[in-house]
C-alpha positions in Angstrom: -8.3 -13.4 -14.6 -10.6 -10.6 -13.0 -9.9 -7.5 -14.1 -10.3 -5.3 -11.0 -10.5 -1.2 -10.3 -10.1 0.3 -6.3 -11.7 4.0 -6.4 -10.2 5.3 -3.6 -7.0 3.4 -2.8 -4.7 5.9 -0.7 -6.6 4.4 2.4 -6.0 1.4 4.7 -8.6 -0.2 3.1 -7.0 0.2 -0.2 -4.2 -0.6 1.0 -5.6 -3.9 2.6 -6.8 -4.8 -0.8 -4.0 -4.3 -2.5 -2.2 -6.6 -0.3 -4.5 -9.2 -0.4 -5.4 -9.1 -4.3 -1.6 -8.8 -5.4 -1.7 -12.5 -4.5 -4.7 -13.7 -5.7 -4.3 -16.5 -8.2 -7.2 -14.8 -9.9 -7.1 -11.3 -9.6 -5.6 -8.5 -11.9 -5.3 -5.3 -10.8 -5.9 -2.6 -13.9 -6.0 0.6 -12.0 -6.3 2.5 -8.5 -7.3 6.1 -7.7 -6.6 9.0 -5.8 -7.3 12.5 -6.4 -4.9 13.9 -4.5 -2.0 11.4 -5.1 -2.7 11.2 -8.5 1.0 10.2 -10.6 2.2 9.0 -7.4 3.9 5.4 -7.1 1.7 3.2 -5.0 4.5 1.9 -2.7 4.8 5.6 -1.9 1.9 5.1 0.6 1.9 1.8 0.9 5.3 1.0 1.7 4.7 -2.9 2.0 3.5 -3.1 -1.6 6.9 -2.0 -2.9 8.2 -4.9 -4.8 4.7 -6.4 -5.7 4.0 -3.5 -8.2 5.0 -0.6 -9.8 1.4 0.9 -10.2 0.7 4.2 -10.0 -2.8 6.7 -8.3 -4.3 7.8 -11.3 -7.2 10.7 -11.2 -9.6 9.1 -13.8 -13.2 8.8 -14.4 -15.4 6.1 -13.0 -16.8 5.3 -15.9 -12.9 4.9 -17.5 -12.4 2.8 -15.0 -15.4 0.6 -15.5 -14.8 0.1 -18.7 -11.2 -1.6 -18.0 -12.6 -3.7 -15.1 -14.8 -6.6 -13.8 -15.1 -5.4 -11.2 -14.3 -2.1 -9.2 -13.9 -2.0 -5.1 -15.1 1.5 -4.2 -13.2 2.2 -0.7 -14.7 6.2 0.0 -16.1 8.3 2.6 -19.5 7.3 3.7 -21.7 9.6 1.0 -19.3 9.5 -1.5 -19.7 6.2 -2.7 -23.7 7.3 -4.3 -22.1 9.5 -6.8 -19.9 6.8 -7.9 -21.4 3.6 -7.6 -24.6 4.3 -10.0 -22.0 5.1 -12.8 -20.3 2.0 -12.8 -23.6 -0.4 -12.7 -24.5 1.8 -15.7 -21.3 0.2 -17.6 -22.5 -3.5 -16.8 -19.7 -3.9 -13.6 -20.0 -5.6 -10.3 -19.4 -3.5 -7.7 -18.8 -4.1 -3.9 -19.0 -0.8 -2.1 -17.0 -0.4 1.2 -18.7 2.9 2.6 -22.2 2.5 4.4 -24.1 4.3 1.4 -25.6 1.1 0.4 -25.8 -1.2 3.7 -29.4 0.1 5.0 -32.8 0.9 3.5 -32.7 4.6 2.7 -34.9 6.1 5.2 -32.7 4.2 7.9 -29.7 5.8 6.1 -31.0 9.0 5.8 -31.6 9.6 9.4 -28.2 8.1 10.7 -25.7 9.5 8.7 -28.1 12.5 7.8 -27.8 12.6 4.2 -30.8 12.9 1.7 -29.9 9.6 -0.7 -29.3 10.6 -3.9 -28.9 7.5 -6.0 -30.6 4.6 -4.2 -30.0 1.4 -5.5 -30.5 -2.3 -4.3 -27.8 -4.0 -2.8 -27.4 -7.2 -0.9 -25.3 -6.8 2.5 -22.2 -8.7 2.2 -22.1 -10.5 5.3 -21.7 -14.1 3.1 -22.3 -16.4 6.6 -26.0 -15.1 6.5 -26.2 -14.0 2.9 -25.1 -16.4 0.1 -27.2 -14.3 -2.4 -24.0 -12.7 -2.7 -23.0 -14.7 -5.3 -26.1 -13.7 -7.8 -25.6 -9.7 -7.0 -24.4 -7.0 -8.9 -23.9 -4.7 -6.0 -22.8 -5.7 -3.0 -22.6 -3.3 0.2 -20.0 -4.6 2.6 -20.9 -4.2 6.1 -18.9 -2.3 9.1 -16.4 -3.4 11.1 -18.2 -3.4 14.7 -21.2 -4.9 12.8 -19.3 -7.6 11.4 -18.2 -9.1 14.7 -21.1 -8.7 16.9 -23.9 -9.9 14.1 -21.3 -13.9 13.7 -21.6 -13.4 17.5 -25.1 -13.5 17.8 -27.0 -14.8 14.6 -27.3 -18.4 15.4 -28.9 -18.1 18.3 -30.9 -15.2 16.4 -32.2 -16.8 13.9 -33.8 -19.9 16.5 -35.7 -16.7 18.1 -33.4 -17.1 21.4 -32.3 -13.9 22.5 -34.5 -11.5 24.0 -32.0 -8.6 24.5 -28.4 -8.5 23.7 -25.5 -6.0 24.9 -22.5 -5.7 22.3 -19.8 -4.2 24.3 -17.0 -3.6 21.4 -13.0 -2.8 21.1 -11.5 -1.7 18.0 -7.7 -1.2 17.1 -7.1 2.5 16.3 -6.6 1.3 12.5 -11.0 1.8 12.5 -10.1 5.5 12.7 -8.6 5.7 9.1 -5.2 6.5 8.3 -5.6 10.2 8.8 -4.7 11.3 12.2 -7.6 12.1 14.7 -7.9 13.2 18.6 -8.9 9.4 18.9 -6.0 7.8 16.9 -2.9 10.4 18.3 -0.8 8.5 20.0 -0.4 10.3 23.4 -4.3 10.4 23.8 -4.5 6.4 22.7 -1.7 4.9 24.3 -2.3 3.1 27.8 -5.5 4.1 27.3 -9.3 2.8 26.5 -11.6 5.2 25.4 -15.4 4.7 25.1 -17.1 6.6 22.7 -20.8 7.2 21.4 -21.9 4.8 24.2 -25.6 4.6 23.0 -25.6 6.6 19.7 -22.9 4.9 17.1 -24.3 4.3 14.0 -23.4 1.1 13.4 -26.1 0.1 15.5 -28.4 0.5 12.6 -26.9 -2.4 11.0 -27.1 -4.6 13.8 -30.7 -3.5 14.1 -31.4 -4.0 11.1 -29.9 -7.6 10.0 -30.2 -9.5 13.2 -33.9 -7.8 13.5 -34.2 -9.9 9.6 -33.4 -13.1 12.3 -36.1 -12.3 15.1 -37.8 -8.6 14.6 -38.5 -9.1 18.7 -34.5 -9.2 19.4 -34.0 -5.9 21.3 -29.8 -4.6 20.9 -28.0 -2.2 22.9 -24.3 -1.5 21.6 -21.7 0.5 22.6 -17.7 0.6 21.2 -14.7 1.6 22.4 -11.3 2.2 21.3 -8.2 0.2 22.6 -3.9 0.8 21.9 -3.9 -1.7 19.1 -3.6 -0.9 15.6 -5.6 -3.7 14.3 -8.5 -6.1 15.6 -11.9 -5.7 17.3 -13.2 -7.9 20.3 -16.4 -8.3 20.9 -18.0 -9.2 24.1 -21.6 -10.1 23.6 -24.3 -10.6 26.7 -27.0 -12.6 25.0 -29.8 -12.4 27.5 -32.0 -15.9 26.2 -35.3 -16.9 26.3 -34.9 -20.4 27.8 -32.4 -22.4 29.6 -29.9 -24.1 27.2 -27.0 -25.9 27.9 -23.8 -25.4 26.7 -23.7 -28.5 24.4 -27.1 -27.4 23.1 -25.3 -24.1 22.2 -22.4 -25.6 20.7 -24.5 -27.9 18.8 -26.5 -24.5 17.5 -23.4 -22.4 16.6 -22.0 -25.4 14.6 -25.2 -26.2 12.5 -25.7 -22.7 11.6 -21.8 -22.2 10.6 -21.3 -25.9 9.0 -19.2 -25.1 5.7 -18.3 -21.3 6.8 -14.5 -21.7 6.0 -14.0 -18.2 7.7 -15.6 -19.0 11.1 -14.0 -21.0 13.7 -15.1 -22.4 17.0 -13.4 -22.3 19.9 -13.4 -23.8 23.4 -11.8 -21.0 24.9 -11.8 -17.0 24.6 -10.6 -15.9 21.3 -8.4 -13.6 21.3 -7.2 -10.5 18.9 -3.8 -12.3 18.4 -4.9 -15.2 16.5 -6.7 -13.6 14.3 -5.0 -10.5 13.3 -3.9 -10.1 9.4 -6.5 -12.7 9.0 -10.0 -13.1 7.3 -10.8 -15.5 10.5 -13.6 -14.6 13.0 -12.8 -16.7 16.4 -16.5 -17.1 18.1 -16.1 -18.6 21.9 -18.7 -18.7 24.5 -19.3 -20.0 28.2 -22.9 -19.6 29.9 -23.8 -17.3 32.9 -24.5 -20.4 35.8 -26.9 -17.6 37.6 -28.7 -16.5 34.8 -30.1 -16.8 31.6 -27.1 -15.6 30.6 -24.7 -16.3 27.4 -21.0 -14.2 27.0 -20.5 -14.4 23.4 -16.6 -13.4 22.3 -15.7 -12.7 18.8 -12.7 -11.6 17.6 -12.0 -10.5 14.1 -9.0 -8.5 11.9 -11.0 -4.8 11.4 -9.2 -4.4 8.0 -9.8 -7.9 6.6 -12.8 -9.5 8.0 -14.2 -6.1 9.0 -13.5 -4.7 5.7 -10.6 -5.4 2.7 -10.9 -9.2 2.9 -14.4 -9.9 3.6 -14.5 -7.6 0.6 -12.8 -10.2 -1.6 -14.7 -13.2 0.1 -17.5 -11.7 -1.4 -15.9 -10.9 -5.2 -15.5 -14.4 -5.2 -18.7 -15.6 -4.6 -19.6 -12.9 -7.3 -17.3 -14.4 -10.0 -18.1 -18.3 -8.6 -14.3 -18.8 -7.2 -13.9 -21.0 -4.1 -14.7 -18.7 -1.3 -11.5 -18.6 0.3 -9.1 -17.4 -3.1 -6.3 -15.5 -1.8 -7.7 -15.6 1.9 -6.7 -18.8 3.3 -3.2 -17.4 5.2 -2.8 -17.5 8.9 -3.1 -14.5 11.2 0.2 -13.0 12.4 1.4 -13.9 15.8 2.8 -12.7 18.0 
């Protein structure tokens, strides 16, 4: 069994992974934190856990942690995470970091989230369609939501050197917000409502920048999210402006190739859609090609919490401790 630590479990995140790893056939869950819930019964905030097990938030040392664990899932506030994470590699654990304090080089990250770096370390981006070095790394910084979506959506065609510009126009559930209320996330303001936000300036476009620019360095990637009344999912619609004229079965035949043996990516002939994915660590990718351009409308659609986060999270432990890929993962999305 894998003996696991979450730092920072009062989340959704947290919450996510609890839900997923309380079923994993190899997974053992030692201890979760929370500073301010410290004592407190799990189930407390996370209702649905009640019944799966009578842990409690405990206020304890990183280093105490490491020491009981494998490996430790650190689910903090962007900034946080560099305090922590250096700690626990010093104690000979894996760790896969959920915040974005290890997802860019550290000049990049400096000047997006500005905040000096105070313990860079080297980490391989957890994105395990393009990077199955996962499985050798100590570290591993699990990529953001948005990103998530919109780099399956356009890396095959990316790495041939086919796009020359793409537009990712993207919707998230509310869920991406966190679990503490904001202006966004209050109902009034979010419900029959769509609300675009940081049209040219999110900083997740750093990631896209900087992992579809290790595909083609000429790829040039304009991205802008918005906010929809859902509590889970994000859609993605990308405009992938190509280079030459391709044919759809050309297309399909490129998409296929580059995800042949990618358990969590599927296919489809039609739009994907946030329903058939939801609860899921599934990404949907369907396409159909602009007849009066060189045009191609890429749609992915993807669970925020569990591809975009919690469960891509664990698709990468296992790599890390040479499971089969899909432990604990392979359940059906929730539909309706």
């Amino acid at each position: 069994m894998i003996r696991i630590g979450i730092i920072g479990g009062s989340g959704y995140t947290g919450g996510e992974l609890m839900r997923l790893l309380l079923v994993h056939p190899q997974a053992d869950i030692i201890c979760i934190t929370s500073r301010q819930k410290d004592g407190e019964p799990i189930s407390n905030t996370h209702p649905h856990l009640r019944g799966f097990t009578d842990l409690e938030f405990e206020n304890i040392d990183p280093g105490e942690v490491a020491k009981q664990c494998d490996v430790v899932f650190t689910a903090v506030p962007h900034g946080t995470a560099m305090d922590i994470v250096p700690r626990l590699l010093d104690h000979k654990v894996k760790v896969i970091d959920l915040s974005a304090d290890y997802r860019l080089p550290v000049d990049v990250f400096e000047q997006v989230y500005n905040l000096a770096h105070k313990a860079p370390k080297k980490a391989v981006y957890g994105l395990p369609e393009l990077h199955p070095e996962v499985a050798d790394s100590t570290l591993v910084a699990n990529p953001g939501c948005y990103p998530t979506g919109a780099i399956l959506s356009a890396a095959p065609l990316a790495s041939q050197g086919m796009i020359e510009q793409v537009v990712f126009d993207s919707k998230s559930g509310v869920s991406g917000a966190g679990a503490q209320p904001t202006g966004v996330s209050h109902y009034p303001n979010m419900s029959q409502n769509v609300q675009a936000y940081k049209l040219t300036t999110h900083r997740h476009g750093a990631e896209l920048q900087s992992e579809l620019g290790q595909l083609d360095s000429s790829i040039k990637i304009s991205f802008t999210p918005h906010v929809i009344p859902s509590v889970r999912g994000i859609l993605t619609t990308a405009h992938l402006f190509i280079k030459e004229d391709l044919d759809i079965d050309q297309i399909t035949r490129i998409y296929q190739t580059f995800y042949k043996d990618k358990p969590f990516i599927r296919l489809l002939s039609g739009i994907p859609s946030l329903g058939a994915v939801r609860g899921s660590n599934f990404c949907d990718i369907g396409f159909e090609i602009d007849a009066s351009s060189r045009r191609l409308v890429v749609v992915s659609a993807i669970d925020n919490l569990v591809k975009g986060a919690s469960g891509q999270a664990i698709q990468n432990m296992n790599l890390m401790f040479d499971l089969n890929e899909t432990a604990g993962l392979m359940t059906p999305a929730l539909f309706p």
